[in-house]
C-alpha positions as CSV (number, residue, x, y, z in Angstrom):
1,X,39.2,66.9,-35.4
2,X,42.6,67.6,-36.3
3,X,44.8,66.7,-33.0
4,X,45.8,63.6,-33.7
5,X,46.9,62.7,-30.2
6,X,43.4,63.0,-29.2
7,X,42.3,60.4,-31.7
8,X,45.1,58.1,-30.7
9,X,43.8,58.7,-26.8
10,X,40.2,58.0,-27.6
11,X,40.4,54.8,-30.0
12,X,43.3,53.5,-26.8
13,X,40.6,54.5,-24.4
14,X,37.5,53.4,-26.4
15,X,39.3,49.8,-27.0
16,X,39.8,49.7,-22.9
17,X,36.5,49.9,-22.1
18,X,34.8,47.0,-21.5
19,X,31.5,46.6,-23.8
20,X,29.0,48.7,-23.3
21,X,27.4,52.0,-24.3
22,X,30.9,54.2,-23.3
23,X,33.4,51.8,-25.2
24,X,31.1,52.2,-28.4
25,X,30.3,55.8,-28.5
26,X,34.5,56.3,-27.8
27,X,35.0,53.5,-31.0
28,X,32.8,55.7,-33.0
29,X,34.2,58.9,-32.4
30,X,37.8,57.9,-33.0
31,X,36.5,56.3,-36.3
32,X,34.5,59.4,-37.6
33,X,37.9,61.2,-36.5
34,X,39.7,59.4,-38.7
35,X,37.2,58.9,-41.8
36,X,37.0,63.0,-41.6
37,X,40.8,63.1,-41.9
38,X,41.1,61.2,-45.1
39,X,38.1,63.0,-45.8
40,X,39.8,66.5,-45.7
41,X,43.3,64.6,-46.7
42,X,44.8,65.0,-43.4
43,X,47.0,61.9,-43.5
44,X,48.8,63.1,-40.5
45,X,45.8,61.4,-38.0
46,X,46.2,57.9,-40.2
47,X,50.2,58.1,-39.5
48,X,49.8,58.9,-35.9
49,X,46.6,56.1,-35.3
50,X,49.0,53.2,-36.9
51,X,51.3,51.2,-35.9
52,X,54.8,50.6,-37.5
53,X,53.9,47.6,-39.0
54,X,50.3,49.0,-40.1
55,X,49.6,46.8,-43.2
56,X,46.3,47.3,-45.5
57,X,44.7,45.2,-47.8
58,X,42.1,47.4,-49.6
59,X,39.6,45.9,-51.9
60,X,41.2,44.5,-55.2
61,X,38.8,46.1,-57.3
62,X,39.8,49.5,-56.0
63,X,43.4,48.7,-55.9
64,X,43.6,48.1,-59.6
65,X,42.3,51.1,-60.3
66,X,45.6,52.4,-59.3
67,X,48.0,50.0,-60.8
68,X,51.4,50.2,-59.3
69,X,50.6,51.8,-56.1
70,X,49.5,47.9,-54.1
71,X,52.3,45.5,-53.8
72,X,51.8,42.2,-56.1
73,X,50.7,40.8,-52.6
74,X,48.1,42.9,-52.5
75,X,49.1,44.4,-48.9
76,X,50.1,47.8,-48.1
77,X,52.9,48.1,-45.3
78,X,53.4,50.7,-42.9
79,X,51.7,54.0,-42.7
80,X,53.8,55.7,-45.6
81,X,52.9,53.1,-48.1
82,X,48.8,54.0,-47.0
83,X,49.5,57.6,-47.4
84,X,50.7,56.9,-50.9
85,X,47.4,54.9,-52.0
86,X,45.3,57.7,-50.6
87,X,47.7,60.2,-52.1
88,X,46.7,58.2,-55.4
89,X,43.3,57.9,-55.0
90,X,42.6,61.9,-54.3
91,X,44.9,62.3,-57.2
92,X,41.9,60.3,-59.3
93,X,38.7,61.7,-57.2
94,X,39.1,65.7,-57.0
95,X,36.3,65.4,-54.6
96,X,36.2,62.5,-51.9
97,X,34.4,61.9,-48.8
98,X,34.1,58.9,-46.6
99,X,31.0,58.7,-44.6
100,X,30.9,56.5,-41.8
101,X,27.4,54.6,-41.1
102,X,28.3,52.3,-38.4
103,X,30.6,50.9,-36.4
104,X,30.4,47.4,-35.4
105,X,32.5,46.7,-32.1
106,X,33.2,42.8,-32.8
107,X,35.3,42.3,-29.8
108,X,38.9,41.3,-29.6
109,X,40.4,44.5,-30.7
110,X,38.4,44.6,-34.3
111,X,36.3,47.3,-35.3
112,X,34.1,46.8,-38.7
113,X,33.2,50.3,-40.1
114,X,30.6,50.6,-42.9
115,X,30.9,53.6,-44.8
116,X,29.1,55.4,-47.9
117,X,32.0,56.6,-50.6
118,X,30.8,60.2,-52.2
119,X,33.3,61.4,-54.4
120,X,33.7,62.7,-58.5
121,X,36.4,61.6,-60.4
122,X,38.7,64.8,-61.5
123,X,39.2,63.2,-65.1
124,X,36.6,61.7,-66.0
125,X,33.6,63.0,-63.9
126,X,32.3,59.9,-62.5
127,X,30.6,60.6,-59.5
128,X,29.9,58.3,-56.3
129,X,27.4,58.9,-54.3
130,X,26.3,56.8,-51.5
131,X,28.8,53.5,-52.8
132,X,29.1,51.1,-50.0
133,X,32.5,50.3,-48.3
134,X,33.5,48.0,-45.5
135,X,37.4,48.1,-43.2
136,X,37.6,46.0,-41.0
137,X,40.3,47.4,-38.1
138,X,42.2,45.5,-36.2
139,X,43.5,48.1,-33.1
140,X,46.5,46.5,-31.2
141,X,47.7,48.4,-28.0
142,X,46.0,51.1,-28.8
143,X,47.3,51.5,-32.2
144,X,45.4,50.8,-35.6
145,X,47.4,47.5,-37.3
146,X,45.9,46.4,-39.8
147,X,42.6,47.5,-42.0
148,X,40.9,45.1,-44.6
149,X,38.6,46.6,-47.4
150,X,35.2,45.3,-48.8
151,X,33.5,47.1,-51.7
152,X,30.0,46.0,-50.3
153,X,28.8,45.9,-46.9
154,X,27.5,42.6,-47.4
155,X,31.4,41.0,-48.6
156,X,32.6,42.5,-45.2
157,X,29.4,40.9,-43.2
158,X,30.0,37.6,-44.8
159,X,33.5,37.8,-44.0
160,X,33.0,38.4,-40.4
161,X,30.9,35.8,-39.6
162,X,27.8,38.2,-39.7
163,X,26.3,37.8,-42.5
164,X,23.6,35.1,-44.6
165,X,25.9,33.6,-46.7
């Protein structure tokens, strides 16, 4: 998908609905719209799905693989800021695809996407293939506000509540 305003209409709509089989099949469209973007490095769709105080926290493992990029807090801010650490991290994988599995519609305006990682570093070669990773997104007004990272999907479970431990 590359018409951004059609994302930002779907995951608005999607969020509207109440629960059901309509509001999830709209959540998981507007996700796979958006995972496909980064995919392809269309940042425009992430720009135009955040809001202007869009902060990230993506997994500290990942973020120190690209040291100077994350603030010391550990938060990104703002869409620009995103952009940058995805900027970084194609920079790192030549090839990089996200994959969404599932979408989890927790209520309350959160969204917790597990997704497989495929990618193979430009550098060094290292390939992943099938690596788990968890955001959980919070959408506010229609708008995507803030996205949290897991490395595993059962961290992310375990942090929502959903998990065995």
């Amino acid at each position: 998908m590359r018409v951004p305003a059609i994302g930002r209409f779907a995951l608005r709509a999607g969020m509207a609905i109440p629960q059901g089989r309509i509001r999830q099949e709209a959540i998981r469209w507007a996700v796979r719209a958006a995972m496909d973007s980064q995919s392809r490095e269309d940042f425009k769709v992430l720009s135009t799905l955040s809001s202007p105080d869009f902060e990230v926290r993506p997994e500290p493992r990942l973020a120190a693989l690209l040291p100077g990029v994350v603030e010391d807090s550990g938060l990104l801010v703002g869409a620009e800021a995103s952009v940058r650490f995805l900027e970084a991290w194609f920079e790192v994988f030549g090839r990089f695809q996200i994959e969404p599995m599932e979408a989890i519609d927790l209520g309350g305006g959160q969204v917790l996407v597990l997704n497989h990682l495929h990618g193979e570093g430009a550098a060094s070669g290292i390939t992943l293939e099938g690596q788990e990773e968890a955001e959980l997104v919070t959408v506010r007004s229609g708008q995507v506000a803030r996205m949290e990272q897991w490395w595993s999907w059962q961290e992310a479970l375990n942090a929502v509540g959903w998990g065995n431990s």
